[in-house]
C-alpha positions as CSV (number, residue, x, y, z in Angstrom):
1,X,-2.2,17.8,-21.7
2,X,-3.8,14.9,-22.7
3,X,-4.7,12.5,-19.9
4,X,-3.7,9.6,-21.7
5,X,0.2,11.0,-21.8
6,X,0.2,11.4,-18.0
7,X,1.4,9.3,-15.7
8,X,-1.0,6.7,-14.2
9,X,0.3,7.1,-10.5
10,X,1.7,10.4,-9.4
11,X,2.5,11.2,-5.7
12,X,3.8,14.6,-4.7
13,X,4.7,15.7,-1.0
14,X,3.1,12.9,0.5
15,X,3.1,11.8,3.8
16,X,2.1,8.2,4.3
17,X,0.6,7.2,7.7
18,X,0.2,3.7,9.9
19,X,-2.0,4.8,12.2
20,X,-1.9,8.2,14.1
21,X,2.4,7.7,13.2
22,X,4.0,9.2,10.2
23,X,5.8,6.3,8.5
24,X,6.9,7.9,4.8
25,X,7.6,11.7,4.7
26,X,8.1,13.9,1.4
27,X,6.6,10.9,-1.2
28,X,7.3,11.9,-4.7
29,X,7.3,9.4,-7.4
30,X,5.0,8.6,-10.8
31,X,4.3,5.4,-12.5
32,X,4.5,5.6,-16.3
33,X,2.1,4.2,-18.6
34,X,3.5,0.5,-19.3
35,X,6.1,0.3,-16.3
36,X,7.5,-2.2,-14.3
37,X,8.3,-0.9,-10.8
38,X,9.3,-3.2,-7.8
39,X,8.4,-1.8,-4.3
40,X,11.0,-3.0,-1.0
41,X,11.7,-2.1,2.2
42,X,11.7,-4.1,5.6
43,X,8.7,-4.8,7.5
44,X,7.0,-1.9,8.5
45,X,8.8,0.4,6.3
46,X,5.6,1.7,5.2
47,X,5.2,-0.7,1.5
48,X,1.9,-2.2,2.4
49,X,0.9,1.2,4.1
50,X,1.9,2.9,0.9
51,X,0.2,0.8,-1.6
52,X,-2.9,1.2,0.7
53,X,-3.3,4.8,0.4
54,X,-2.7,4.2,-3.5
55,X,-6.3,2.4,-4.0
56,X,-7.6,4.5,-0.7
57,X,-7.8,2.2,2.0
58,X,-6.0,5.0,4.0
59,X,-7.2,8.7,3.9
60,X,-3.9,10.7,2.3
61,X,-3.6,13.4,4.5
62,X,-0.9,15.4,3.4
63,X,0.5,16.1,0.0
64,X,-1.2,15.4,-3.3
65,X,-1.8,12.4,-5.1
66,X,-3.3,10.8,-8.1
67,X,-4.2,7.4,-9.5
68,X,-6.0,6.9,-12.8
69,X,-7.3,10.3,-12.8
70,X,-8.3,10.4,-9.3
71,X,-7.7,12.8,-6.6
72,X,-6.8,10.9,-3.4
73,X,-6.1,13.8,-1.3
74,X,-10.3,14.6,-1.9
75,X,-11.7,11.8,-3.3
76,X,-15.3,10.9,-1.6
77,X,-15.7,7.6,0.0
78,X,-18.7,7.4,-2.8
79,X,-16.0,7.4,-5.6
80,X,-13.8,4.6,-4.0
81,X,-15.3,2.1,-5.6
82,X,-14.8,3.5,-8.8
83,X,-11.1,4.0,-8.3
84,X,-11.2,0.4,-7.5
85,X,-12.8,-0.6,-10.9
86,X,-9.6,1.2,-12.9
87,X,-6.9,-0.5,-10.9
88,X,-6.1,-4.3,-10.3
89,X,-4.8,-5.1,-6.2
90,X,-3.5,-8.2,-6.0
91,X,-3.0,-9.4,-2.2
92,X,-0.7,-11.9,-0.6
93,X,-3.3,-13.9,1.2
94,X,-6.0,-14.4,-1.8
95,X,-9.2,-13.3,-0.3
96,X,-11.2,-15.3,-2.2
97,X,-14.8,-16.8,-1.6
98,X,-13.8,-20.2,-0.1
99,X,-17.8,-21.3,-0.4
100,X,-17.7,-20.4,-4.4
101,X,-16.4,-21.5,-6.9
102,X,-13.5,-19.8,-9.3
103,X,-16.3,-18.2,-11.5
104,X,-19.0,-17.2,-9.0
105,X,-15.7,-15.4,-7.1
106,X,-15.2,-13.5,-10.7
107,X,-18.8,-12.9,-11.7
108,X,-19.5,-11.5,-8.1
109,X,-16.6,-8.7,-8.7
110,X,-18.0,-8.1,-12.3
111,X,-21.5,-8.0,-10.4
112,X,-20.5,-5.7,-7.9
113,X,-19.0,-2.9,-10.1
114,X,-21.7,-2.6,-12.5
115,X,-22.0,-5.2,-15.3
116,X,-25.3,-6.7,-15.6
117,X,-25.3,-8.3,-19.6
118,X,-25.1,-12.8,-18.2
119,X,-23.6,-13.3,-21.5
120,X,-20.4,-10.4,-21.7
121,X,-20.4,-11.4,-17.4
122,X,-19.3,-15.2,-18.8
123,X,-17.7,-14.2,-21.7
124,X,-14.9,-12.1,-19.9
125,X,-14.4,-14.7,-16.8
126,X,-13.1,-16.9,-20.1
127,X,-10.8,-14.1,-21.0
128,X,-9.4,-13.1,-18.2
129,X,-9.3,-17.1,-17.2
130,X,-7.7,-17.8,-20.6
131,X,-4.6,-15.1,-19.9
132,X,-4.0,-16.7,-16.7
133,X,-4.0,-20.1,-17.7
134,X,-6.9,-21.5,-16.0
135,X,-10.0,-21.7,-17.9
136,X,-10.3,-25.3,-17.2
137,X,-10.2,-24.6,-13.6
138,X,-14.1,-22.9,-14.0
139,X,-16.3,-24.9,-12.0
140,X,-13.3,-26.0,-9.3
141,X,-13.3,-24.6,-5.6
142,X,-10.8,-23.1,-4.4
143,X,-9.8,-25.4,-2.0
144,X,-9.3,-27.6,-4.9
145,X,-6.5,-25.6,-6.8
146,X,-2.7,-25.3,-5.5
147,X,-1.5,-22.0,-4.0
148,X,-0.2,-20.9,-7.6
149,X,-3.5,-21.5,-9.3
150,X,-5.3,-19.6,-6.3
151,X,-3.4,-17.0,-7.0
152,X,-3.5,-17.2,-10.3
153,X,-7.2,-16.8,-10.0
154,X,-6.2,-13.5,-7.5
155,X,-4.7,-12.0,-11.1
156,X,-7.6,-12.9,-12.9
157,X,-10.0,-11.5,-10.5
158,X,-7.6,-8.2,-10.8
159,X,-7.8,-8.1,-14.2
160,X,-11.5,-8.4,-14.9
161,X,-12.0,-4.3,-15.6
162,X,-8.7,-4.2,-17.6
163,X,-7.0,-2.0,-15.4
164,X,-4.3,0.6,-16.0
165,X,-2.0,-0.3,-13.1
166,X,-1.6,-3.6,-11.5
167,X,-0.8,-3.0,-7.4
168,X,0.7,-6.2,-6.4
169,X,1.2,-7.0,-2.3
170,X,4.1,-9.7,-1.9
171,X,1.8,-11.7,-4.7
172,X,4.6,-14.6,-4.3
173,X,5.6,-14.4,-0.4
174,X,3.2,-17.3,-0.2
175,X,4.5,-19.5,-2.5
176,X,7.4,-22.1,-3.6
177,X,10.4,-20.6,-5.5
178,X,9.3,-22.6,-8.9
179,X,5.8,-21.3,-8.7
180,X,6.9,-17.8,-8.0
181,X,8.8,-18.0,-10.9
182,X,5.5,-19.0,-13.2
183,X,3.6,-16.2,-12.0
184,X,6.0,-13.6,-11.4
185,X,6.1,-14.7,-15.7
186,X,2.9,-13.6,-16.2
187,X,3.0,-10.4,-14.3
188,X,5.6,-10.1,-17.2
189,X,3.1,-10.9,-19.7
190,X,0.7,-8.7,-18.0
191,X,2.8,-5.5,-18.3
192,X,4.2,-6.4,-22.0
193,X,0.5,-5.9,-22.9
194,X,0.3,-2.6,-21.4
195,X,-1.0,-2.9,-18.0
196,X,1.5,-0.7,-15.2
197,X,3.0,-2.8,-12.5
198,X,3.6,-1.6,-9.0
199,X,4.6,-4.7,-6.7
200,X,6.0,-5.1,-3.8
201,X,8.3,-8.0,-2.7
202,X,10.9,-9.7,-0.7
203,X,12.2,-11.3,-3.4
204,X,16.0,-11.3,-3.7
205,X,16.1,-13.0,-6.7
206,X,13.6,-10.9,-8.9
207,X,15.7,-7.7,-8.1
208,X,18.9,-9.6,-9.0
209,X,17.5,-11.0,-12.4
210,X,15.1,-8.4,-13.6
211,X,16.3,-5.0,-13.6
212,X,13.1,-2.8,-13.1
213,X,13.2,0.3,-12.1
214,X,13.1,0.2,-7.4
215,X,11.2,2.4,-5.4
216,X,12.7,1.7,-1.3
217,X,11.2,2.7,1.9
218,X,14.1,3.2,4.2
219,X,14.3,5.3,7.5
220,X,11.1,7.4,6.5
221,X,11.9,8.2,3.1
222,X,11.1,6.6,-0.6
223,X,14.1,6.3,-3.0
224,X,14.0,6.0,-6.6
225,X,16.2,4.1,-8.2
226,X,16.0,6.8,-10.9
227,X,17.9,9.3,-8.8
228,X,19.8,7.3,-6.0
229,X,21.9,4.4,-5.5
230,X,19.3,1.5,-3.9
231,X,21.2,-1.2,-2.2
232,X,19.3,-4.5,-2.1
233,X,21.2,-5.1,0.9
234,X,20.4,-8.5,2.7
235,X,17.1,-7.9,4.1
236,X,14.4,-5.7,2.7
């Protein structure tokens, strides 16, 4: 089969750890090319451990699993980084380079997973700026932006590679209701052109007004919205 028909995330059998303690038992579940998936569950639940074993932050020590062609179950801390460059991670708290500026924190990812050419280095921190709406926002600190545009510069940064999946950690817990709504919008815009979207949230509202396929973590186990009946309930 060709690889561009497979899924870009497959998990099957997988136990997901927090620690030494088993927190997700018998993980099965794919992400199509082009989906939309929203990730939920309660704190500690296993989500954030979860998306962590996805781009190999944590070992995945039982079961098999695969991201963009990768093999996570045996994939050699020398190939990380190369996961890394086919896969966007989006976190809640930003992580950006306080003592840069917006495009030294982009040119030092493009830097740091192999491009080299000054000219294409400037010419796709415009793009990638340009999709998220910031390219006047260049030269500006971060400390000089607003929460949104911070993280808008988080998507940018996520997107510099072109990634095939998008894994997104509460990317709006952080932020007021009206600027949640802007760039949970351009996740949108994001996966109409083609980029997967795995993101977890707390979000009431998203689930309510988009209806995206739901993975849950709940008492140990991950269920699909696909094959069972996943109540929002009133806290997740």
């Amino acid at each position: 089969m060709d690889f561009s028909t497979q899924p870009v995330l497959q998990m099957t059998g997988a136990t997901i750890f927090q620690g030494e303690s088993p927190v997700l038992n018998e993980v099965n579940f794919a992400v199509e090319k082009h989906e939309f998936v929203f990730l939920i569950g309660r704190t500690g639940s296993g989500k954030s451990s979860l998306l962590k074993t996805l781009y190999a932050d944590l070992p995945l020590r039982t079961g098999l699993g695969e991201v963009v062609g990768f093999h996570l179950q045996k994939i050699k801390n020398a190939e990380i980084p190369y996961l890394r460059r086919k896969i966007g991670i989006i976190f809640q708290d930003f992580q950006l380079f306080y003592d840069r500026s917006v495009s030294e924190n982009l040119s030092f990812v493009l830097r740091a997973t192999g491009w080299t050419d000054i000219a294409k280095i400037k010419e796709r921190i415009s793009e990638v700026l340009i999709q998220v709406g910031l390219i006047d926002s260049l030269l500006k600190m971060p400390h000089q932006l607003s929460g949104g545009e911070q993280q808008r510069v988080v998507i940018a940064r996520a997107l510099l590679n072109e990634p095939s999946i998008l894994l997104a950690d509460e990317p709006t817990g952080n932020l007021d209701p009206d600027v949640a709504d802007e760039i949970f919008k351009l996740f949108q815009d994001i996966n109409k052109k083609g980029t997967a979207i795995l993101m977890a949230t707390h979000n009431h509202e998203l689930l309510r007004k988009f209806p995206y396929r739901v993975l849950k973590c709940e008492k140990g186990k991950l269920l699909d919205s696909q094959l069972h009946d996943v109540s929002l309930g009133s806290s997740f």
